[in-house]
VEXTILO-559272 format. One record per residue (C-alpha): residue in one letter; x, y, z; residue number from 1. Coordinates in steps of 0.001 Angstrom, whole numbers, plus 500000, padded with zeros to 6 digits. Each point is the difference from the previous one (the first is absolute). Layout:
N
resn_east_north_up_resi
a_X_Y_Z_NUM;
...
//
This chain:
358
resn_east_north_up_resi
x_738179_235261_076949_1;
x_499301_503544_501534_2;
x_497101_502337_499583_3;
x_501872_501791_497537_4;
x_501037_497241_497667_5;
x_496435_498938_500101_6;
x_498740_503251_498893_7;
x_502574_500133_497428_8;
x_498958_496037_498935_9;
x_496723_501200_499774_10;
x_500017_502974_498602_11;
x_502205_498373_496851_12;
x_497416_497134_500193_13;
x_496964_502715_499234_14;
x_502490_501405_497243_15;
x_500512_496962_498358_16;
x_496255_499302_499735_17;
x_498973_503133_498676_18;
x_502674_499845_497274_19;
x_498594_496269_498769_20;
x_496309_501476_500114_21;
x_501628_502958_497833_22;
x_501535_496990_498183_23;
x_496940_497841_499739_24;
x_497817_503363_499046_25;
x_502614_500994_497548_26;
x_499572_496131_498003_27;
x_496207_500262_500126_28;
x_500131_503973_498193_29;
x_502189_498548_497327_30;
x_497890_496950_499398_31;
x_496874_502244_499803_32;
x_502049_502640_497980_33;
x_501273_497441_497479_34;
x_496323_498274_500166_35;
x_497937_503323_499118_36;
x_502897_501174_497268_37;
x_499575_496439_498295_38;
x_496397_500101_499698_39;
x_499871_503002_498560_40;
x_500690_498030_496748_41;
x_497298_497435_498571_42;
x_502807_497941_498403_43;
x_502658_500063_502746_44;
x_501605_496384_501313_45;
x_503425_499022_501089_46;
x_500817_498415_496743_47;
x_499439_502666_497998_48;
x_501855_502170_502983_49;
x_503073_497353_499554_50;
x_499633_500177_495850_51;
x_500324_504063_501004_52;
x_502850_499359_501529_53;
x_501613_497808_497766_54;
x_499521_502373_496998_55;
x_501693_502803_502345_56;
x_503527_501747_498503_57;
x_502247_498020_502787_58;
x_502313_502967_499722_59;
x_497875_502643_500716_60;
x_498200_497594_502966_61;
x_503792_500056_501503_62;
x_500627_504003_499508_63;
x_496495_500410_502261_64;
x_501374_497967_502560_65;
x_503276_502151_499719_66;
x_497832_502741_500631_67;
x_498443_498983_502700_68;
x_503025_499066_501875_69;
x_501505_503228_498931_70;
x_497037_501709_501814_71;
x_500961_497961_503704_72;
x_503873_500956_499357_73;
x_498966_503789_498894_74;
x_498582_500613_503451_75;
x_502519_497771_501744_76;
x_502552_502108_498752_77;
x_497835_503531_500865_78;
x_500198_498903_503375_79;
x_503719_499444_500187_80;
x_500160_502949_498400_81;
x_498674_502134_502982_82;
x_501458_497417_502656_83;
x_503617_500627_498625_84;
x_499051_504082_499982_85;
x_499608_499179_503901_86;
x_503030_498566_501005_87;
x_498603_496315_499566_88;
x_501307_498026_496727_89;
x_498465_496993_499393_90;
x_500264_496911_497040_91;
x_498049_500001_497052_92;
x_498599_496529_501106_93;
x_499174_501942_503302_94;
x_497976_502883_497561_95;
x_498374_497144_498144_96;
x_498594_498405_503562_97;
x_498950_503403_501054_98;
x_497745_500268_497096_99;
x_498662_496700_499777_100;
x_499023_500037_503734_101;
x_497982_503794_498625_102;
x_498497_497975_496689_103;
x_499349_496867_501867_104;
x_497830_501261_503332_105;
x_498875_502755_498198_106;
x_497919_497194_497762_107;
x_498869_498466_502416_108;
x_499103_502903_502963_109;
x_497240_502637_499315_110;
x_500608_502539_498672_111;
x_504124_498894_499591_112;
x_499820_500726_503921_113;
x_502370_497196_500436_114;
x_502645_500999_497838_115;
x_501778_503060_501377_116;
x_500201_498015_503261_117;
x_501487_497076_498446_118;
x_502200_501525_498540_119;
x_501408_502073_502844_120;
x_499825_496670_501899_121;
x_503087_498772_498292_122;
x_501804_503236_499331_123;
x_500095_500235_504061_124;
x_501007_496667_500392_125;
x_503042_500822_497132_126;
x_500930_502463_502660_127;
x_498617_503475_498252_128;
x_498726_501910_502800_129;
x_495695_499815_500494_130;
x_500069_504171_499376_131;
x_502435_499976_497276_132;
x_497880_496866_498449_133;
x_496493_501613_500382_134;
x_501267_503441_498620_135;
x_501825_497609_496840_136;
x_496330_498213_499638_137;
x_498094_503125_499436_138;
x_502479_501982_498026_139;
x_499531_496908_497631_140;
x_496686_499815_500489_141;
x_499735_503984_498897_142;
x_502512_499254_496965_143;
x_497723_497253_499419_144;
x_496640_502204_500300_145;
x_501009_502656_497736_146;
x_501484_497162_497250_147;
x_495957_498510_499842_148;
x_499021_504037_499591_149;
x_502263_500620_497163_150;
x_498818_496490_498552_151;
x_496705_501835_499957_152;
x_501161_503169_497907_153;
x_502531_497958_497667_154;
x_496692_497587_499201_155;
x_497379_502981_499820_156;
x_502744_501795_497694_157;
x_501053_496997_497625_158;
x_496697_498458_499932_159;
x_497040_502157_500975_160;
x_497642_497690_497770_161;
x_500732_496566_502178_162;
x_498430_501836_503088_163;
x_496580_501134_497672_164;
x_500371_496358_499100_165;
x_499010_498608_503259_166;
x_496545_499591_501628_167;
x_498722_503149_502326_168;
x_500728_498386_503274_169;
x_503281_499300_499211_170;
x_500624_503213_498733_171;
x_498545_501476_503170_172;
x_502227_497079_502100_173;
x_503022_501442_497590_174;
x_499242_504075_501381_175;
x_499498_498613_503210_176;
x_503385_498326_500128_177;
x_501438_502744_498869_178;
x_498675_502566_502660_179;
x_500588_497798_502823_180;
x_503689_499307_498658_181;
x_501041_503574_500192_182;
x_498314_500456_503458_183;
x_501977_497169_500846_184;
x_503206_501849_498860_185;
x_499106_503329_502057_186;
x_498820_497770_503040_187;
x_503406_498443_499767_188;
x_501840_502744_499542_189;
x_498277_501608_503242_190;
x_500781_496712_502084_191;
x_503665_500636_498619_192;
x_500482_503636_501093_193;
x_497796_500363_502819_194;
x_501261_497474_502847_195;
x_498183_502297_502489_196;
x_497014_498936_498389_197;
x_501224_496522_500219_198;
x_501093_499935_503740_199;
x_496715_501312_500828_200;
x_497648_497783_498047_201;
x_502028_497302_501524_202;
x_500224_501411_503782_203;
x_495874_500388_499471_204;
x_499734_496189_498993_205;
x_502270_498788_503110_206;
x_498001_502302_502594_207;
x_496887_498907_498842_208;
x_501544_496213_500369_209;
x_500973_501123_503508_210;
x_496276_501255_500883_211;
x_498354_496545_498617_212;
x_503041_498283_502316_213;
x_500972_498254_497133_214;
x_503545_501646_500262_215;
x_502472_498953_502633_216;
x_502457_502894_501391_217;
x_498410_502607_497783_218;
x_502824_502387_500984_219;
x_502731_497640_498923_220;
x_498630_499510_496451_221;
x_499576_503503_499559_222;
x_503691_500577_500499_223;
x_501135_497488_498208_224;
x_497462_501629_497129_225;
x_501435_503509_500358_226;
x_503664_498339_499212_227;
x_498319_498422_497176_228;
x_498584_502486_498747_229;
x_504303_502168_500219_230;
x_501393_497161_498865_231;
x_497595_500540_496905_232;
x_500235_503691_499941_233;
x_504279_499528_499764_234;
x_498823_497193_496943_235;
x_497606_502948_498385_236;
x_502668_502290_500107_237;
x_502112_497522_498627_238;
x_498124_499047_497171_239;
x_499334_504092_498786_240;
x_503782_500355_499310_241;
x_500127_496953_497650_242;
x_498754_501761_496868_243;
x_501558_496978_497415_244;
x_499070_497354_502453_245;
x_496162_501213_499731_246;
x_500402_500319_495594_247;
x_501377_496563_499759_248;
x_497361_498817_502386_249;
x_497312_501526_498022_250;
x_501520_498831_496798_251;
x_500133_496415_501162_252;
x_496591_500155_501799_253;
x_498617_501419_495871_254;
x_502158_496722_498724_255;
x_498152_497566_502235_256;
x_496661_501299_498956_257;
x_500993_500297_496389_258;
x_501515_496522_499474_259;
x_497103_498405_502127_260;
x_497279_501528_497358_261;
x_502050_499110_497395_262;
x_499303_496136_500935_263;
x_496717_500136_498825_264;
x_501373_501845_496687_265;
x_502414_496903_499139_266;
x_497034_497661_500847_267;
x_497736_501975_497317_268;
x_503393_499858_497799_269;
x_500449_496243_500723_270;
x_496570_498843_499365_271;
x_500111_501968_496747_272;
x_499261_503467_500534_273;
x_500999_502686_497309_274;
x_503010_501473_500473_275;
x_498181_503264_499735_276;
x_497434_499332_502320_277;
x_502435_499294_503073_278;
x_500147_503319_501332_279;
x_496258_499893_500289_280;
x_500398_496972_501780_281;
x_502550_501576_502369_282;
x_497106_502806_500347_283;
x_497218_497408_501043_284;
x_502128_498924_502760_285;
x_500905_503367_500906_286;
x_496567_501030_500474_287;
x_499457_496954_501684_288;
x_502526_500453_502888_289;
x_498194_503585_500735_290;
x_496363_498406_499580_291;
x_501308_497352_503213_292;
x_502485_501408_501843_293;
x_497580_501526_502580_294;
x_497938_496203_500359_295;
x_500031_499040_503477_296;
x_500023_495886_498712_297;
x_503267_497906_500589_298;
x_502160_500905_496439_299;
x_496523_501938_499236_300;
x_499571_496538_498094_301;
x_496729_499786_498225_302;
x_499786_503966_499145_303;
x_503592_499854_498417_304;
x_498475_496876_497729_305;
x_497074_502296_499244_306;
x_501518_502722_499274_307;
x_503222_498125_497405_308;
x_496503_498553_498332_309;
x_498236_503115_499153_310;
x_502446_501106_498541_311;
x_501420_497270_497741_312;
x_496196_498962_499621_313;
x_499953_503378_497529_314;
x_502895_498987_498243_315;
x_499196_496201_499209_316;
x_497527_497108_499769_317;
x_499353_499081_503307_318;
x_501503_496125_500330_319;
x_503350_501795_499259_320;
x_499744_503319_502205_321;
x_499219_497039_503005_322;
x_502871_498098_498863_323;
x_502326_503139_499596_324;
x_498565_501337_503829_325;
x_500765_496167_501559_326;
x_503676_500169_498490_327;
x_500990_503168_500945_328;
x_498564_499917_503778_329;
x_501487_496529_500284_330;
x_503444_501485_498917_331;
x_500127_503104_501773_332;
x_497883_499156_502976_333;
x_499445_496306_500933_334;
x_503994_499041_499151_335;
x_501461_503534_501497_336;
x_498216_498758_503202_337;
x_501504_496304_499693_338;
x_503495_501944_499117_339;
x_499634_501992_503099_340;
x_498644_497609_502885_341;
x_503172_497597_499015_342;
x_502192_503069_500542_343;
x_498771_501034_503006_344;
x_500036_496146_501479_345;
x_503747_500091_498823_346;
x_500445_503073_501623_347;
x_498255_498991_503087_348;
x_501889_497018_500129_349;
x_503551_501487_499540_350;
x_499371_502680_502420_351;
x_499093_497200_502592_352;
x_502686_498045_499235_353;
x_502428_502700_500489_354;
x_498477_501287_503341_355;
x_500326_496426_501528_356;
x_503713_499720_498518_357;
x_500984_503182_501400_358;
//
């Protein structure tokens, strides 16, 4: 074995660790999550979890898990969406990998750091170009942006009263989320249209490499960087003339994040809810997403719990607002992450079957 392929052996051996300490961290933050939800309530025990669950409307139970596979397939398909407007069609399997790889590392990485890069992992390796599949990754990731800000005015319009329901740090988590949401969108929008600002953020970050000498042939990787960097520009350009590409991107990116809050409104519905009371439900999630989606945690587990059970802990006893929060996570977190890491083994697999066949 060469120099090289021992680099490469070892860098793909530190990779592999970190990703089972993200794993093993990931476990222990759902353990604790589920531990601190269930003792929130004096009466709580499995049994009387399992009786829960055995009262449960099954058909109801089943449209939640529709929903939340809906949600994986909605931004499967966004993706294709902008991949086709590039040049690059792809499967709907394909658009269903993409996303899980994006749902599944982003649950288990800080601050979903892992998922965009997952993601673009396999896109590249399905032959879409690296620029054409980072400029696809955050156009979604805009469309999907702006669908969590209009979550926020469609909640604080339908159901002003569900946000005065919940405690005053969540509320304050809830404002925060929103700010930093639509800074996110501008911030986005700026890395989209400004690639001089890009090419020299990045230039900055590979001459200060070169200065620690932690960069070999400095010159070399800023070439290669400033063809990058036209190969994205040509991609940017690209993307601004597909008006109805970007609409049904958005409009898919607003059906993932509607149909994954609506799992937690068929769990309310399934474990009895009023029919009347679902939209509020839908609201308490709603809220929810903005009062975490800024948590640095791994899935921003603990603080999403927290946040489902201040809010159902104002609409009902407390023994059933813990067993409503444990359903609904475990349906539209803890089995859309199962869902996801066996798609992207398949996926993994059948691309490495194929590259040894051909």
């Amino acid at each position: 074995m060469n120099q090289t392929e021992c680099n490469r052996a070892q860098s793909g051996g530190l990779k592999g660790q970190r990703q089972a300490l993200w794993s093993i961290l990931f476990v222990l933050i759902a353990a604790a999550s589920v531990w601190a939800i269930a003792s929130q309530a004096q009466g709580f025990s499995l049994e009387g979890f399992g009786e829960f669950l055995r009262g449960a409307s099954m058909p109801w139970l089943v449209l939640a898990f529709g929903c939340m596979l809906l949600s994986v397939w909605s931004e499967g398909r966004a993706l294709l969406q902008i991949c086709r407007g590039f040049g690059h069609p792809r499967r709907g399997s394909d658009g269903f990998a993409y996303a899980s790889a994006d749902v599944y590392f982003s649950a288990i990485t800080p601050s979903a750091t892992g998922g965009q890069p997952a993601s673009a992992f396999f896109m590249m390796r399905d032959g879409i170009p690296g620029p054409v599949s980072t400029v696809a990754l955050l156009v979604n990731l805009i469309m999907y942006t702006l669908s969590i800000v209009v979550i926020a005015l469609i909640c604080f319009a339908l159901r002003p009263g569900i946000f005065r329901m919940f405690s005053p740090l969540a509320r304050a988590m809830i404002l925060i989320g929103c700010v930093i949401q639509c800074g996110l969108v501008l911030l986005l929008l700026l890395v989209l249209k400004k690639e001089r600002l890009l090419h020299r953020a990045c230039d900055a970050v590979l001459r200060f490499l070169a200065k620690l000498h932690l960069l070999r042939r400095p010159e070399k990787k800023r070439e290669r960087l400033r063809t990058a960097i036209e190969d994205y520009r040509k991609s940017v350009s690209m993307a601004a003339g597909q008006t109805g590409v970007l609409w049904r991107s958005f409009a898919l990116n607003l059906l993932q994040r509607v149909s994954l809050i609506a799992v937690t409104m068929c769990a309310f519905r399934a474990a009895g809810g009023a029919a009347e009371q679902m939209l509020d439900a839908w609201a308490v999630q709603g809220f929810s997403v903005l009062g975490y989606s800024f948590v640095p945690i791994p899935g921003a587990m603990g603080v999403a719990d927290l946040m489902l059970m201040d809010g159902f802990g104002q609409m009902m006893a407390r023994e059933s607002a813990v067993n409503l929060e444990l359903l609904s996570r475990s349906i539209s977190f803890y089995s859309c992450i199962l869902v996801c890491g066996v798609a992207v083994l398949v996926k993994y697999m059948m691309q490495k079957v194929r590259k040894n066949v051909q």
